[in-house]
C-alpha positions, 0 to 999 in steps of 0.5 A, spaced: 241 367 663 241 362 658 248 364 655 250 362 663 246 355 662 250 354 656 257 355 657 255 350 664 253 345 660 260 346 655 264 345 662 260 338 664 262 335 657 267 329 657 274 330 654 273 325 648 273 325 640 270 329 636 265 328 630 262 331 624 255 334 625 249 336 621 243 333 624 240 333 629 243 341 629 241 346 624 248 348 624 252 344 618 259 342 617 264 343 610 265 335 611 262 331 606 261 324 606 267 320 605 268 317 598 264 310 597 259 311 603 252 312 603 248 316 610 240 315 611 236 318 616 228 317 618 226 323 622 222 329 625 221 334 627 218 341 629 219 348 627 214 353 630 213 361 633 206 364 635 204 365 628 204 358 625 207 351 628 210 347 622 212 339 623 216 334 619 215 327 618 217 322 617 222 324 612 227 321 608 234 324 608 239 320 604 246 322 602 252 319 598 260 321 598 260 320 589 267 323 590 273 325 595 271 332 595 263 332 594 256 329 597 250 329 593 244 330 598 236 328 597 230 329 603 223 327 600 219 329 607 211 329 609 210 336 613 204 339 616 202 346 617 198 349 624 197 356 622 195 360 629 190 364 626 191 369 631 190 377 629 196 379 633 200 376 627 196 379 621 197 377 615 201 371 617 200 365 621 191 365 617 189 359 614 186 352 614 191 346 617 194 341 612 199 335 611 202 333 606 209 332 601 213 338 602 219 341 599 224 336 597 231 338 598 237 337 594 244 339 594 250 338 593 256 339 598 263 341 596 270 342 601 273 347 598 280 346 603 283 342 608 284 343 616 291 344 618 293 345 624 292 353 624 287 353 618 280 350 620 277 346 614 272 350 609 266 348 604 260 350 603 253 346 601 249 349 597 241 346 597 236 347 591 229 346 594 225 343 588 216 345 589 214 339 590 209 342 596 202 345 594 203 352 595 196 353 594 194 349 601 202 352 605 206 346 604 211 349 598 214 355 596 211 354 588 218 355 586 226 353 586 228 356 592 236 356 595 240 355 601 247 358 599 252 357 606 260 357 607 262 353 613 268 351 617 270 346 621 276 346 627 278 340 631 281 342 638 284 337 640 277 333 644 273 339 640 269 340 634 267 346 633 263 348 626 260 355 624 258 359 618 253 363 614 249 364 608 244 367 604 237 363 602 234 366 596 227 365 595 223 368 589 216 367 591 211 373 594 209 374 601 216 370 602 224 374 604 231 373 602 234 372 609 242 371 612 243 365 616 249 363 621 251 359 626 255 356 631 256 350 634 260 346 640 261 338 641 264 333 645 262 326 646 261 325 654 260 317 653 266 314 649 263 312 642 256 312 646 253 319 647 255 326 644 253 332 646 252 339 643 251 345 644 249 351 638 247 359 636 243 360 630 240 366 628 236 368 622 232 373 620 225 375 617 223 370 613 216 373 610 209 373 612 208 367 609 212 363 614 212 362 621 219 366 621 215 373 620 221 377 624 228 374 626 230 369 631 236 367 635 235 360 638 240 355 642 239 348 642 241 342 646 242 336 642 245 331 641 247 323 638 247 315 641 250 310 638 248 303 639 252 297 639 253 297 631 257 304 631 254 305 624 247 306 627 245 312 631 239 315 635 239 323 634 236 328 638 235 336 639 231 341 642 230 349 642 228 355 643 229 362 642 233 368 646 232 374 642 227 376 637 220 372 635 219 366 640 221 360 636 222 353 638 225 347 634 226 340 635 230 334 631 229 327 633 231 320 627 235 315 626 241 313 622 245 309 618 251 309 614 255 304 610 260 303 604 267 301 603 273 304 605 277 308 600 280 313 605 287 310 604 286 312 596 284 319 598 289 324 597 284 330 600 284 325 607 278 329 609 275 329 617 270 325 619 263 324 615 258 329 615 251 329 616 243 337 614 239 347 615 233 351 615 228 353 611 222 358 610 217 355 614 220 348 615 226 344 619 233 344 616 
């Protein structure tokens, strides 16, 4: 029932250009930042199973096109953690609740190869989680962490389909390495308006010291409003699992992008800017 929903709502949108991605979705893109421009986001949001709700905000998320073919990126993010304490879910899910800074999240995303009209454009983005978070009170994993994807992104005439996979490693007890991947179909509906999409993503068991103690795969709805500067951007998401552990997500910020155009000198001539991912116990 829920793939038939989906596949409805893709046949509803309106043929017109599409974007780049990363927030709202946990889908991500391999387009950086073009080169010279900055991108910041103020969000929310939520990430939750029966074992444990956890929330973040308000978060900054900043990122910076330094060169033609790389992005750095930075979130600093307050988060709280509601364990459900339920016996179902021992031993995870039991403890007090807390509130306070999380993980901060850093990366760097690279385009290794540039679309072609019969190649898709390939990058990855990798993220180094630094332990900012109490791990004492749930808030923090107590150690470097990382988020190792590679992502695709093919442009089909009035859609933009991006995809990929990777590998999150975390050396910390009560937590798992886990596989990740995703797929990700948009249009706009409203010309340089409204924009709609619509994504898979799966994960696996990501340890009992997250909500995520089995796998889950997840479609979510989401999508971007562009108000009369199209340089300013409401996002939202929302969504809940279709298969393995009961989860739901949510996204909601603003954003804002500036800088000068340097495309004319860029000789990778890459796509449209990019956009953020998942992490154990936390939003993307």
């Amino acid at each position: 029932m829920a793939r038939r929903l989906a596949f409805l709502f893709l046949l509803l949108l309106a043929p017109l250009r599409g974007h780049a991605q990363g927030p709202p979705y946990q889908t991500d893109d391999p387009v950086p930042v073009e080169y010279g421009h900055f991108e910041a986001y103020i969000f929310g949001g939520a990430d939750g199973t029966p074992v444990e709700m956890d929330s973040t905000g308000p978060a900054f998320e900043f990122n910076w096109g330094a060169i033609p073919t790389i992005q750095l990126h930075v979130i600093v993010p307050l988060g709280a953690i509601v364990p459900s304490n339920n016996p179902a879910y021992l031993p995870g899910g039991v403890g007090p609740r807390a509130f306070g800074v999380t993980d901060i999240e850093t990366g760097v995303k690279w385009a290794w190869l540039k679309e072609t009209k019969h190649r898709p454009q390939i990058g990855t983005f990798t993220m180094f989680e630094l332990p900012s978070g109490s791990y004492s009170k749930g808030l923090g994993v107590g150690k470097v962490w990382y988020k190792v994807p590679v992502w695709l992104q093919k442009n089909i005439g009035p859609w933009t389909l991006d995809g990929g996979a990777g590998e999150t490693v975390v050396p910390q007890t009560q937590y798992k390495n886990f596989t990740y991947g995703s797929f990700l179909v948009k249009r706009d509906v409203i010309h340089n308006k409204l924009e709609l999409g619509v994504e898979v993503f799966s994960h696996g068991a990501e340890g009992y010291a997250t909500p995520q103690i089995r796998g889950s795969t997840m479609i979510d709805v989401g999508g971007y409003y562009h108000f009369k500067n199209p340089d300013h951007q409401f996002l939202f998401a929302y969504g809940h699992s279709v298969a393995g552990l009961p989860e739901n997500y949510a996204y909601i910020g603003l954003y804002w992008t500036w800088g000068k155009d340097h495309q004319k000198n860029d000789s990778f001539a890459l796509n449209l800017p990019a956009n953020l991912t998942h992490a154990p116990g936390s939003l993307p």
